[in-house]
N, CA, C and O of each residue as an XYZ file, in Angstrom:
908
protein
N      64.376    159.825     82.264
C      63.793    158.595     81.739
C      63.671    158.728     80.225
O      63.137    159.704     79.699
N      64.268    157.547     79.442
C      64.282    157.745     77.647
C      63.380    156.539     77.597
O      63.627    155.487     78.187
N      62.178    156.791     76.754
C      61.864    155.618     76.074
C      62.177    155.349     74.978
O      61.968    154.302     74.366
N      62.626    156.139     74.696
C      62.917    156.281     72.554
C      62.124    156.958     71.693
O      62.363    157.114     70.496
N      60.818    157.520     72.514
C      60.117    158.203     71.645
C      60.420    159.897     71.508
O      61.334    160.602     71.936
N      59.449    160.126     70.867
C      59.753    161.867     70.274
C      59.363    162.423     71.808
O      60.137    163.312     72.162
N      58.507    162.149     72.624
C      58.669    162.948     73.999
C      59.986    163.181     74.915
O      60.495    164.263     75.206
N      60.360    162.012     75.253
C      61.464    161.504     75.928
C      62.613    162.213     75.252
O      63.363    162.964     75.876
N      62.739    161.952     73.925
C      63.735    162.587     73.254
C      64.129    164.085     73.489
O      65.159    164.700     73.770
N      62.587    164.426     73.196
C      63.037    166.401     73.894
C      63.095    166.895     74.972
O      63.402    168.050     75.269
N      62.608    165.481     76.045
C      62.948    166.132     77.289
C      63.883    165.991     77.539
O      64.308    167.025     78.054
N      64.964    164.871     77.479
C      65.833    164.295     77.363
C      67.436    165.995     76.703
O      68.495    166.331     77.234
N      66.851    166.411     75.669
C      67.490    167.343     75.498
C      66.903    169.051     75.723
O      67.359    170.047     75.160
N      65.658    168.986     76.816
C      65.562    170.105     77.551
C      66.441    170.097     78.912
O      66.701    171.074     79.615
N      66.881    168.589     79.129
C      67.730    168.727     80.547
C      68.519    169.058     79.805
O      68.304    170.250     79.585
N      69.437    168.687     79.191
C      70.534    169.355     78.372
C      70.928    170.596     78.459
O      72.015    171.068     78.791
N      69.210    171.453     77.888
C      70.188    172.991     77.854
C      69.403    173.258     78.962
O      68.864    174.332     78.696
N      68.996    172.855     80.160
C      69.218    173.189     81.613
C      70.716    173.374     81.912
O      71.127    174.406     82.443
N      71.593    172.272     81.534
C      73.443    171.657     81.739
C      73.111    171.073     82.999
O      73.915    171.499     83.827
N      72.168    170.172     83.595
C      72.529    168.990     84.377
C      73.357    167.795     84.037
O      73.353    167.050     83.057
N      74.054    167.829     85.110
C      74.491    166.366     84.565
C      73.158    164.876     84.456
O      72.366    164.440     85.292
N      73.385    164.574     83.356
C      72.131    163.569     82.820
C      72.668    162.357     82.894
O      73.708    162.097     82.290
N      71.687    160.989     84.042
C      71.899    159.644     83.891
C      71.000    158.884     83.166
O      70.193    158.498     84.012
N      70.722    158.513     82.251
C      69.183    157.951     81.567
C      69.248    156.561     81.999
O      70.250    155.855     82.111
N      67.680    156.195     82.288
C      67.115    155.303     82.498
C      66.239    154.934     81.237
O      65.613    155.761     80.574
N      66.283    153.538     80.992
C      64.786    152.796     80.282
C      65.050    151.947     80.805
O      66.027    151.531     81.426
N      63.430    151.410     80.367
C      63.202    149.838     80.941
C      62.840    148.615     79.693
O      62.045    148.582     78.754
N      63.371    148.125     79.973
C      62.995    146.708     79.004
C      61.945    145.780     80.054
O      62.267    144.848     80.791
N      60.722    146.330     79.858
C      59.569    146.006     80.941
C      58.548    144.447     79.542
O      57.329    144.450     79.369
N      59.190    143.764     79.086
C      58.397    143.058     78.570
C      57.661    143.536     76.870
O      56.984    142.787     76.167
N      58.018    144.845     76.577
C      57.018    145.105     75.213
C      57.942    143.739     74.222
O      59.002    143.112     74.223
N      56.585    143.887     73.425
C      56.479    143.001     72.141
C      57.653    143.038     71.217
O      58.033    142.057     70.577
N      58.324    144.469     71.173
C      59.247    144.410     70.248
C      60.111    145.803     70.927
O      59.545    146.779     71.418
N      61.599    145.618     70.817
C      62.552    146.444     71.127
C      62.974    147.582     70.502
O      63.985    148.263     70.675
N      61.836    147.716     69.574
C      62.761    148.590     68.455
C      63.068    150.377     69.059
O      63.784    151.291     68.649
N      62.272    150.249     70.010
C      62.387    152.015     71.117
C      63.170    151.665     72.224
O      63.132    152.539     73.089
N      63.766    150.837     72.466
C      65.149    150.820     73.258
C      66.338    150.639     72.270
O      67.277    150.071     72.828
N      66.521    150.878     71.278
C      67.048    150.784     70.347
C      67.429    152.483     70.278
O      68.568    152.875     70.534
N      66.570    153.204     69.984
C      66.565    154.576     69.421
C      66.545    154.949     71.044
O      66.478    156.178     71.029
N      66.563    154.613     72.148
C      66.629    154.815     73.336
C      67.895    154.900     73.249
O      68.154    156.079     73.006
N      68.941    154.219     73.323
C      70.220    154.009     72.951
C      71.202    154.792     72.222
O      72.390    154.928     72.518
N      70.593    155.280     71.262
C      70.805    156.323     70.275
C      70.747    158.021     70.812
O      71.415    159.004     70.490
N      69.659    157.827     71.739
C      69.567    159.076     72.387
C      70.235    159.544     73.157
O      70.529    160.729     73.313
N      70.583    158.527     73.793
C      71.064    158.850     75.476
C      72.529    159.165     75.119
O      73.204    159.887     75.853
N      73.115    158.513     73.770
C      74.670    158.871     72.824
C      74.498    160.322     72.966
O      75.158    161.070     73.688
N      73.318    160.690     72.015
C      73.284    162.051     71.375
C      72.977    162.798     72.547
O      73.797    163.700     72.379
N      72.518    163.028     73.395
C      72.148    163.773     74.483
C      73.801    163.913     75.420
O      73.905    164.730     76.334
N      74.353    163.482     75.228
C      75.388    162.775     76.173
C      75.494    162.346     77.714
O      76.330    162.666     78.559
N      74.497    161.611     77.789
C      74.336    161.020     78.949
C      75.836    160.288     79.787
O      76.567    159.536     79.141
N      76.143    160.630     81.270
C      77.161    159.940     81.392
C      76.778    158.705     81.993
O      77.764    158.239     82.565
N      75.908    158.066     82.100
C      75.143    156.713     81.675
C      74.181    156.151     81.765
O      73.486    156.345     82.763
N      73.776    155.259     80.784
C      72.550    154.895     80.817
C      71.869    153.678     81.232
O      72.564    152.731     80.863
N      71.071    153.371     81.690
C      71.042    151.956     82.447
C      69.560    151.617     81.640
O      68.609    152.385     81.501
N      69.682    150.342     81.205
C      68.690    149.749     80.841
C      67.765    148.458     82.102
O      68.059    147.319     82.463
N      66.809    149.224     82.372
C      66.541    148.051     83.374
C      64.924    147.255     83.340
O      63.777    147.627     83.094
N      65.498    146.144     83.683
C      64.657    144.827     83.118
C      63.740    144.407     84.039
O      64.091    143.720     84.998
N      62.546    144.756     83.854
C      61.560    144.545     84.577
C      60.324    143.987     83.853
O      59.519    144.757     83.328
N      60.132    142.340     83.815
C      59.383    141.991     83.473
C      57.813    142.068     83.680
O      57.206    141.318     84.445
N      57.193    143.110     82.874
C      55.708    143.428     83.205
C      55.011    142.236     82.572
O      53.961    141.821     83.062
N      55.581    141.643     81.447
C      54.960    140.739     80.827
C      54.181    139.392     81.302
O      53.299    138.894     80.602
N      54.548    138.895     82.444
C      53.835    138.344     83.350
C      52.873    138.897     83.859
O      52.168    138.029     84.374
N      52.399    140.024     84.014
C      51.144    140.064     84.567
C      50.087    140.489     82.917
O      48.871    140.667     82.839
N      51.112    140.534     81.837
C      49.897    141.021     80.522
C      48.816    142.249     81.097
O      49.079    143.233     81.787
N      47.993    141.961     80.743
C      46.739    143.544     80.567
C      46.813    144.542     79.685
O      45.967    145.434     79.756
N      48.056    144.604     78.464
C      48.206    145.505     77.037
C      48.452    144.724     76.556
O      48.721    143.595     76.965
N      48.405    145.341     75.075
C      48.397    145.485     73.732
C      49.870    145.546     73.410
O      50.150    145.251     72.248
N      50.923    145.890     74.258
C      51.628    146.040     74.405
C      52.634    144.969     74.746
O      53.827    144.713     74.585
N      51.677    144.536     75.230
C      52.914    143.181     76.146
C      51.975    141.696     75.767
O      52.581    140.638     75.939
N      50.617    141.626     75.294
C      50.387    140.632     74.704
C      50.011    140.461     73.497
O      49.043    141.184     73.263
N      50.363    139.758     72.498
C      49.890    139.694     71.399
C      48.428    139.109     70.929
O      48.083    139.197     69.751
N      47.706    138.586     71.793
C      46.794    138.213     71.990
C      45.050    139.467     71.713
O      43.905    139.327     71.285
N      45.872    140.522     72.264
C      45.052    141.606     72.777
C      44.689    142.368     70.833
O      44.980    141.623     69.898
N      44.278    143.338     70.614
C      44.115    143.893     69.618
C      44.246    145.300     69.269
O      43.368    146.047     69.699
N      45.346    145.884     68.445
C      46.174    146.877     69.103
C      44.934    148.014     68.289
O      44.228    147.521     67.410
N      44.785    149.266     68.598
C      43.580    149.950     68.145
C      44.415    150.546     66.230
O      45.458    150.024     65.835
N      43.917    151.268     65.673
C      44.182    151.430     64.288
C      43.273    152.449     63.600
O      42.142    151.973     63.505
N      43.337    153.347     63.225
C      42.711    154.234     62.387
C      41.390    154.486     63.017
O      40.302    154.551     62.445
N      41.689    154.637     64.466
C      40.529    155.437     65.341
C      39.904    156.453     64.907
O      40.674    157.409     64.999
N      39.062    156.726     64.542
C      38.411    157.545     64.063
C      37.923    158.860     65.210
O      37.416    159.892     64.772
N      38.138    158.662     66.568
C      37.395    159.538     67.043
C      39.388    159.503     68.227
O      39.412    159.574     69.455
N      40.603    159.390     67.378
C      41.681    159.506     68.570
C      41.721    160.832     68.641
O      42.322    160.965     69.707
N      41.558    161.641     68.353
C      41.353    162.994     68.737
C      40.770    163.592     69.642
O      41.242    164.586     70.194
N      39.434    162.965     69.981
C      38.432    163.238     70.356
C      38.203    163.362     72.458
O      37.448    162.712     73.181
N      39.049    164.280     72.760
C      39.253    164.227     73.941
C      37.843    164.349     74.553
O      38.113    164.553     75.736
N      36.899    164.346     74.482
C      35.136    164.002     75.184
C      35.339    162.756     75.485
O      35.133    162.335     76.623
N      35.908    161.765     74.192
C      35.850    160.521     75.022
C      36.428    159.612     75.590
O      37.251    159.069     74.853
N      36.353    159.128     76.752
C      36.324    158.447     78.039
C      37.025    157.050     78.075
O      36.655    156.097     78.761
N      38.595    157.094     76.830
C      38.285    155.912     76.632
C      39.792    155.676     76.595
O      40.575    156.448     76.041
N      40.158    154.509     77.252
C      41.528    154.424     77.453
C      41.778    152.979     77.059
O      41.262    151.965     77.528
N      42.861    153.129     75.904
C      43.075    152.114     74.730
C      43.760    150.807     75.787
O      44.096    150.688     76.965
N      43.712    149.941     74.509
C      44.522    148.747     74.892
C      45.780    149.020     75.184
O      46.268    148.209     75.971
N      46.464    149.845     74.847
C      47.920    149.744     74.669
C      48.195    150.612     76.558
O      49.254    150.583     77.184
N      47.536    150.946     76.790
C      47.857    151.254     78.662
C      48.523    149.643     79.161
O      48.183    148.511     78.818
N      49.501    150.078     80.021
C      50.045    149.220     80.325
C      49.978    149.479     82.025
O      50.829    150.178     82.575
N      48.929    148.868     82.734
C      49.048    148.743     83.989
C      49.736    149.175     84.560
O      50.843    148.643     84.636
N      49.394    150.641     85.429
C      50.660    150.986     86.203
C      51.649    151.651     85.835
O      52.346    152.390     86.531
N      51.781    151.334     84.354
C      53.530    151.319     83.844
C      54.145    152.280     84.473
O      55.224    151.987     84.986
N      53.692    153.528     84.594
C      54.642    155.252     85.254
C      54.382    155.147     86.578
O      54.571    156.313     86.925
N      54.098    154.596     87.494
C      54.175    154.442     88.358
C      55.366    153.298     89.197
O      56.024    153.451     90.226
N      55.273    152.247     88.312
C      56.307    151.519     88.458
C      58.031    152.034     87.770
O      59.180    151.721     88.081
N      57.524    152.815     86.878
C      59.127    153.199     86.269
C      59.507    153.865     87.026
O      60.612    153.653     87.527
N      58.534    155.196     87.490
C      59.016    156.588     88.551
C      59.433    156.147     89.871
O      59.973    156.996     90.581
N      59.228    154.565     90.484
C      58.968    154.309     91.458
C      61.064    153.531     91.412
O      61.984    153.602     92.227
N      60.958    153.009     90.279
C      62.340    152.745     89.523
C      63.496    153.876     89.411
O      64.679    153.943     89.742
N      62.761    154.546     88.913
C      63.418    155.971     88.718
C      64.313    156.610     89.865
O      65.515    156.876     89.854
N      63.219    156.797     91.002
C      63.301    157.500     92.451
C      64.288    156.745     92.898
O      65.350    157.301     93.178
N      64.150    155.328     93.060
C      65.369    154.571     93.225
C      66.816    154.948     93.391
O      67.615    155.185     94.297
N      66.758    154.877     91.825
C      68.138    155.583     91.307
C      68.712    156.654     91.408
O      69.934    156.785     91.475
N      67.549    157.913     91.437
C      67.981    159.007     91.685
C      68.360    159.536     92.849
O      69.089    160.511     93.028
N      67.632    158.587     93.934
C      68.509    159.105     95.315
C      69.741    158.291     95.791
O      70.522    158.595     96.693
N      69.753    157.179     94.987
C      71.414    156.287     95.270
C      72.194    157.524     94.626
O      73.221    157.949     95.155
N      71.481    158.274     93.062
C      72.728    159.132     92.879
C      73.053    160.483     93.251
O      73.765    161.242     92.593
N      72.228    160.858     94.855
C      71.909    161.967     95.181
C      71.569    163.160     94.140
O      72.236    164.183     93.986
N      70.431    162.814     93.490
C      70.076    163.315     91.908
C      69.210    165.017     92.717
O      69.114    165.270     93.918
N      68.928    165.517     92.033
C      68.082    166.616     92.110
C      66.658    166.265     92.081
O      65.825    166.183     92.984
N      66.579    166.047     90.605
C      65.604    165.852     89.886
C      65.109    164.342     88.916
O      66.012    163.554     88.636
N      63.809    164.057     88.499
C      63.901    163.176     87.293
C      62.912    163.663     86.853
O      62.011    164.233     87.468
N      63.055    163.397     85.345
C      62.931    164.489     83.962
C      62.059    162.888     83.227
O      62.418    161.906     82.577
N      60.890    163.370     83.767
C      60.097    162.322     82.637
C      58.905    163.261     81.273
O      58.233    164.264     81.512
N      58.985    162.553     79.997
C      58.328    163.354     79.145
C      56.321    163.246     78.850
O      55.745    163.403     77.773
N      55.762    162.973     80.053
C      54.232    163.149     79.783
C      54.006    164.148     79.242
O      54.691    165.151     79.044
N      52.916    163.853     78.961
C      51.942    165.181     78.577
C      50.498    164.945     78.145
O      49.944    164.398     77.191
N      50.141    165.562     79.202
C      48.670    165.949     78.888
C      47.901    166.694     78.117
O      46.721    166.917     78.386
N      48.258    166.961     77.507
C      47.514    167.566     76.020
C      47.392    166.564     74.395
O      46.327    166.442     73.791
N      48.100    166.231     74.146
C      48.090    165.524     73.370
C      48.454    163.655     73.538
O      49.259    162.962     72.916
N      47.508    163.301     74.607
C      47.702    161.753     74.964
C      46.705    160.886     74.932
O      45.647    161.487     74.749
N      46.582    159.873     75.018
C      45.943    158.463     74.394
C      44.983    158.052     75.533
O      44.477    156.932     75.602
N      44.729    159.263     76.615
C      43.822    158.793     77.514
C      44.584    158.200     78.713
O      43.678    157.826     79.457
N      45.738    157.916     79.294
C      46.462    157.462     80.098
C      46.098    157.957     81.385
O      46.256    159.167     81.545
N      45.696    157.365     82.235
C      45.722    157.946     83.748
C      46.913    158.373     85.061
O      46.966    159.042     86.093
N      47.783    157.471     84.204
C      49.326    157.897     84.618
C      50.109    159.090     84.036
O      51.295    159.275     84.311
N      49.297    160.006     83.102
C      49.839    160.993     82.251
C      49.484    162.381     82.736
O      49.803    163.444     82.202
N      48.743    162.192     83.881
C      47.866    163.759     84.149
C      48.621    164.345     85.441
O      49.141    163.805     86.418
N      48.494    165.396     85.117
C      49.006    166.252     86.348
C      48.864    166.114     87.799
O      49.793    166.378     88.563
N      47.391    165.588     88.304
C      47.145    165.398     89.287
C      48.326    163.713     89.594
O      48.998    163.346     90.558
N      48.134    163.288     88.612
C      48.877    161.808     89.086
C      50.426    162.348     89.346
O      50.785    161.868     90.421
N      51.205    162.951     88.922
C      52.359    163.167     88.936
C      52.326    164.545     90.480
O      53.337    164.526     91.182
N      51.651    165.177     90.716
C      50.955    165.970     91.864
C      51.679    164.791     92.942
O      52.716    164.824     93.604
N      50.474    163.623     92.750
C      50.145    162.474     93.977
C      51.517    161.838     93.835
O      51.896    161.490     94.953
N      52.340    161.572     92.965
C      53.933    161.100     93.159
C      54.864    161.586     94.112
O      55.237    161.140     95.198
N      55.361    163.332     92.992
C      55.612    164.180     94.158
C      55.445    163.869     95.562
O      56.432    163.828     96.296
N      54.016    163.598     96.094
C      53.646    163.525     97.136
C      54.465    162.222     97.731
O      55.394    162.449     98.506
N      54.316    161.603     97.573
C      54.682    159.778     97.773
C      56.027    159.876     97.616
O      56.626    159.213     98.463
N      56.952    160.637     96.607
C      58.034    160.992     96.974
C      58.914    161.145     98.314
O      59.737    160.569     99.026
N      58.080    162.461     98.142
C      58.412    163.593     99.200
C      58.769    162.759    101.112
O      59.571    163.067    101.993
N      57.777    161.744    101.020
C      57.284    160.727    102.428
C      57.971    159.749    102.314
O      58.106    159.078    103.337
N      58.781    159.204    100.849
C      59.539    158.043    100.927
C      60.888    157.793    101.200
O      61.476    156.786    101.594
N      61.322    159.133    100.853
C      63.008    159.355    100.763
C      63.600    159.774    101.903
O      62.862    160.211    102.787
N      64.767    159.739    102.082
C      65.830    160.581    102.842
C      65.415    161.717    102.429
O      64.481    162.344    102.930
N      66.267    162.149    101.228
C      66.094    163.282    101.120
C      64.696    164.249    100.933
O      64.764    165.478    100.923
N      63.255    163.392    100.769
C      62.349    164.111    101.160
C      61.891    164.434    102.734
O      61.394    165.503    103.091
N      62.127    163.429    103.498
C      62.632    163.796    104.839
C      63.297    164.520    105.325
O      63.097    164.911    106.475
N      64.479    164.989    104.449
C      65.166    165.963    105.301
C      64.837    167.286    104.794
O      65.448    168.181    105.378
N      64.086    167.649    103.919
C      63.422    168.702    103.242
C      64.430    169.089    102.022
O      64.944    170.198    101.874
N      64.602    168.011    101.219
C      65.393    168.648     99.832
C      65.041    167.529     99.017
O      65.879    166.813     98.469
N      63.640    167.355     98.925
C      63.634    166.041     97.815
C      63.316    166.467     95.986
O      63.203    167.451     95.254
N      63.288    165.211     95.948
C      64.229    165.271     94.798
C      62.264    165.580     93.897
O      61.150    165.152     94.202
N      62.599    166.196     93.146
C      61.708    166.976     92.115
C      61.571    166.009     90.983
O      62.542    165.624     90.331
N      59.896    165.488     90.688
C      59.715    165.149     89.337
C      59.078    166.327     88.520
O      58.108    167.045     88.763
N      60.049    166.274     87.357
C      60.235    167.726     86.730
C      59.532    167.011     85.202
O      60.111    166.095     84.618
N      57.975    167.715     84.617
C      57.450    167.387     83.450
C      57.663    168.448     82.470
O      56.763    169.272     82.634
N      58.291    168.733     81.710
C      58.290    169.998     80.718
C      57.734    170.132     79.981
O      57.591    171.221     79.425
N      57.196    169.111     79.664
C      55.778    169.078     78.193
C      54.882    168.764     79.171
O      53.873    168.782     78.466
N      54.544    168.531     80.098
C      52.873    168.715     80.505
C      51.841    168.990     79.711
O      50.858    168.426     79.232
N      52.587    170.471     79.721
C      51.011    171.718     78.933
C      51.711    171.875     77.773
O      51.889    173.038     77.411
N      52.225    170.852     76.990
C      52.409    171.080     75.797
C      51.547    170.387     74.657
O      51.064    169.322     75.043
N      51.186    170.779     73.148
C      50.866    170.416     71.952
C      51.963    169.266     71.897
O      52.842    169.300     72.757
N      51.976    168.195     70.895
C      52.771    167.315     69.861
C      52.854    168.809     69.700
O      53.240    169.571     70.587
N      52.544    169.092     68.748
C      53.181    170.323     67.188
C      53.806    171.066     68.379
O      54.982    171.176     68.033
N      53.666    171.698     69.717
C      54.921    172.662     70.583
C      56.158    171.493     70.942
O      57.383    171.545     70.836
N      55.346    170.572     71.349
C      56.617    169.414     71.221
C      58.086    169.675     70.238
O      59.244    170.063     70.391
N      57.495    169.354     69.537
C      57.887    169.050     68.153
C      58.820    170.413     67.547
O      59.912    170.418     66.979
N      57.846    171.605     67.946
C      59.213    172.890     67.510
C      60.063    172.837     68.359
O      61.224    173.131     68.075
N      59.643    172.383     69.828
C      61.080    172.701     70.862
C      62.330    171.696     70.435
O      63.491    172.104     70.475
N      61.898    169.960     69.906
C      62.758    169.641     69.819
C      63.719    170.202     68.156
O      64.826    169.870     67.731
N      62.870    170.962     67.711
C      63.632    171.215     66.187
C      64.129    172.413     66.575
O      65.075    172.641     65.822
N      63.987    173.365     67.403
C      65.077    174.138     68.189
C      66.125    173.694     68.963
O      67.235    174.227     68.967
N      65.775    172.625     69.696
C      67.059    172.334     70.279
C      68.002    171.350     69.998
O      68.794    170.789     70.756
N      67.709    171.149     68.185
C      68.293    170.368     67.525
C      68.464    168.779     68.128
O      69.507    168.178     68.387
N      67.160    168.363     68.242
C      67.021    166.851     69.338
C      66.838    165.661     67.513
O      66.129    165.893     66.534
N      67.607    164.723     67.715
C      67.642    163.970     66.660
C      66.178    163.311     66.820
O      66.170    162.255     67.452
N      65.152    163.697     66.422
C      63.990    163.165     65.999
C      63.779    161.901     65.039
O      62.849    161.108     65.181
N      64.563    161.829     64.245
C      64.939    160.831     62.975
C      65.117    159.611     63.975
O      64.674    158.486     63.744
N      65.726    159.924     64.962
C      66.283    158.661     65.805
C      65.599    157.831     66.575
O      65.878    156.711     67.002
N      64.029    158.977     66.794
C      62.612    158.250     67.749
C      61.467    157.577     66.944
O      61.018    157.751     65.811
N      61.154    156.690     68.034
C      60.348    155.944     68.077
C      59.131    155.616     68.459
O      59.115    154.782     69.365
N      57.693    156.131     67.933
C      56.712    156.675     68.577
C      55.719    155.115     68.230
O      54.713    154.857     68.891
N      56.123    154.396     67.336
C      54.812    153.079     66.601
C      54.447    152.118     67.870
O      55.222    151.868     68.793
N      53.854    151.902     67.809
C      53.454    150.602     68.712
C      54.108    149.343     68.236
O      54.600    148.389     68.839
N      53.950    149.656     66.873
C      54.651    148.067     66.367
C      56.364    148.142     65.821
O      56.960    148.858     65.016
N      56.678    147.247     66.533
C      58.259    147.272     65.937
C      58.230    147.172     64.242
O      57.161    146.915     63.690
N      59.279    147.357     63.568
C      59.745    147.216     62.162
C      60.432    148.586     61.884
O      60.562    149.674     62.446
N      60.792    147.991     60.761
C      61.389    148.989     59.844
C      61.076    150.784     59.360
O      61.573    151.892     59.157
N      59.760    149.896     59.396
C      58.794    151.503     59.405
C      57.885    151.451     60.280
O      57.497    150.375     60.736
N      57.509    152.352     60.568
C      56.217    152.674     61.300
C      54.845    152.541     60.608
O      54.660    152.644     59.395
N      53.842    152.279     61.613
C      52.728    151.770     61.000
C      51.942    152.484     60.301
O      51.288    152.144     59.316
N      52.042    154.103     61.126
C      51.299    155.011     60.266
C      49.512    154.678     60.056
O      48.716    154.874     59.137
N      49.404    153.977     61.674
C      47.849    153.832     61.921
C      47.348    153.625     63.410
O      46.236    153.551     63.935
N      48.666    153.563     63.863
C      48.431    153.401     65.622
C      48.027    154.673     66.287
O      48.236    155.737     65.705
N      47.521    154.649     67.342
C      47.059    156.052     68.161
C      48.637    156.886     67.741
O      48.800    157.919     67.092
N      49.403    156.207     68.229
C      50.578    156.798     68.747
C      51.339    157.434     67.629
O      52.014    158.447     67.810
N      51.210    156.733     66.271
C      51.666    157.264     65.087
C      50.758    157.875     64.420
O      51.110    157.915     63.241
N      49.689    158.411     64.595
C      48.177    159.294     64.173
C      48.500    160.694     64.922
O      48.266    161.755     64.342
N      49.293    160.648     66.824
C      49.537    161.867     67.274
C      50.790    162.903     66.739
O      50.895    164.108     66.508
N      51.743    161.611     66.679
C      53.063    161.854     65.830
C      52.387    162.770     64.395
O      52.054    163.953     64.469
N      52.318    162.192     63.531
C      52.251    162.555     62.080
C      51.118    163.890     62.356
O      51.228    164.772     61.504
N      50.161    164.120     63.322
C      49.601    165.584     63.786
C      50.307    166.181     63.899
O      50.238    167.099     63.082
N      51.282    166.254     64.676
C      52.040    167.313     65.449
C      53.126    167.485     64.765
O      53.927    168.265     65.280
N      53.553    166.812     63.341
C      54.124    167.373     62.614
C      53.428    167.927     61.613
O      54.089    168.864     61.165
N      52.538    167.814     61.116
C      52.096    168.483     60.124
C      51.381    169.939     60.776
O      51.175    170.946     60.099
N      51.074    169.804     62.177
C      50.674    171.402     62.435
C      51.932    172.524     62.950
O      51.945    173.753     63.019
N      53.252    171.166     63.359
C      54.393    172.288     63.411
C      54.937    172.671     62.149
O      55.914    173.420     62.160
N      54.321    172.163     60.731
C      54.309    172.546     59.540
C      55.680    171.955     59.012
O      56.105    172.477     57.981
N      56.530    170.804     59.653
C      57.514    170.500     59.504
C      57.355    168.826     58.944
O      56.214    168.410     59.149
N      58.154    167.941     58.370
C      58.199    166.888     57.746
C      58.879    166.039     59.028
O      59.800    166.393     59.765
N      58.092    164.777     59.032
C      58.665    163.787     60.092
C      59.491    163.144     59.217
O      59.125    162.674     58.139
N      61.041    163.102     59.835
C      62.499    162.091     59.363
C      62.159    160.831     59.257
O      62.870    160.069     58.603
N      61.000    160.390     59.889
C      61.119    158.500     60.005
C      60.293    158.431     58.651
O      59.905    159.403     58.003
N      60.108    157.147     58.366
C      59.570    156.530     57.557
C      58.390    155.891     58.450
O      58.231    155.714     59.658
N      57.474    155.571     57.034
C      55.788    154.546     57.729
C      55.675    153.627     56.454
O      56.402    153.758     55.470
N      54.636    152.640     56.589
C      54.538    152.445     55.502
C      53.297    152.913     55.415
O      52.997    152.374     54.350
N      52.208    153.593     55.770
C      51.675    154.167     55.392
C      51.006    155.273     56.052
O      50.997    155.112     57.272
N      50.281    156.646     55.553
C      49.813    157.681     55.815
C      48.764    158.082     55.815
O      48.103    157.861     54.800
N      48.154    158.816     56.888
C      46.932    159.022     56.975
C      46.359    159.763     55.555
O      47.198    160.051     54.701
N      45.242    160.002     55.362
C      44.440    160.800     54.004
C      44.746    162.632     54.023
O      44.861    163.439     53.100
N      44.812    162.812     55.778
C      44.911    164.417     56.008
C      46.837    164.553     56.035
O      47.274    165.602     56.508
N      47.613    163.760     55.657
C      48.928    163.973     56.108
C      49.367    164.691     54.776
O      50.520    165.105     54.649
């Protein structure tokens, strides 16, 4: 699964130097702006995917993010996004969303008698997501395992997380070891040219490069005070 961001991206090229053969999936599920199926696109080139399917699943009808309505109010120079004590799960959650993609995913992967699918969560450095934690991907597995052929016949197919128990900043060296075009991802909430350089999502980004002590390729238009 590619979304276009810096996760996806390195998992995307940890299957790589596994040498599976790689089919990428995204979804064009309704967000506000395309600009990470874009660099989704870009990836799945550079990775060499032998193909990639973009699939269209309108979440936008049911709204409930920040993400999919403009209405909503996207969060910005959180002062406490760090702050894993608290209990607090932003606007930009999108109902469901990993549950419905993996559920997408599984799909595909047993039409293509797949092994595995290679999605990039992680619980260490995330925005509070309840679809991001170990136990949830545990309870998939599970739901898997009971839905398929091939979990029925005892060879089902494995959701495989490689950053789980990873930092952004471990993120971030694996993909600058495994030479993953980073320049090419897309971590902002808001589409444009540059990145916002105030969203949760671009506050974790610009961390996890400055503690892998390395310079982020994209552009923002602007930067935090500690960057």
């Amino acid at each position: 699964m590619i979304s276009g961001g810096l996760d996806s991206c390195v998992t995307a090229f940890i299957v790589k130097s596994k040498e599976y053969e790689l089919h990428a999936i995204s979804f064009d599920y309704g967000q506000l702006h395309k600009r990470e199926l874009d660099s989704a696109k870009k990836i799945a080139t550079a990775v060499g995917a032998k193909n990639h399917i973009i699939f269209n699943v309108n979440l936008k009808q049911f709204g409930g993010s920040s993400l999919l309505d403009n209405t909503f109010t996207f969060p910005k120079d959180r002062e406490d996004v760090f702050d894993k004590e608290k209990k607090h799960i932003p606007s930009t959650y999108v109902p469901a969303r990993n549950t419905i993609f993996l559920s997408i995913a599984l799909g595909y992967a047993e039409a293509l008698n797949a092994d595995a699918i290679f999605i990039g969560v992680t619980a260490t450095d995330y925005s509070g997501y309840p679809d991001c934690r170990p136990e949830y991907i545990d309870a998939f597995q599970k739901l898997s395992n009971l839905a398929t052929r091939r979990g029925i016949e005892g060879n089902p197919i494995k959701i495989e997380t490689p950053l789980i128990n990873l930092t952004k900043n471990q993120i971030i060296q694996e993909g600058l070891r495994l030479n993953a075009p980073l320049g090419d991802t897309w971590s902002c909430y808001i589409g444009g040219k540059k990145a916002c350089g105030s969203c949760d999502s671009c506050l974790y980004r610009l961390k996890g490069f400055k503690e892998a002590g390395a310079k982020d390729p994209i552009k923002y238009e602007k930067y935090p005070r500690w960057y």
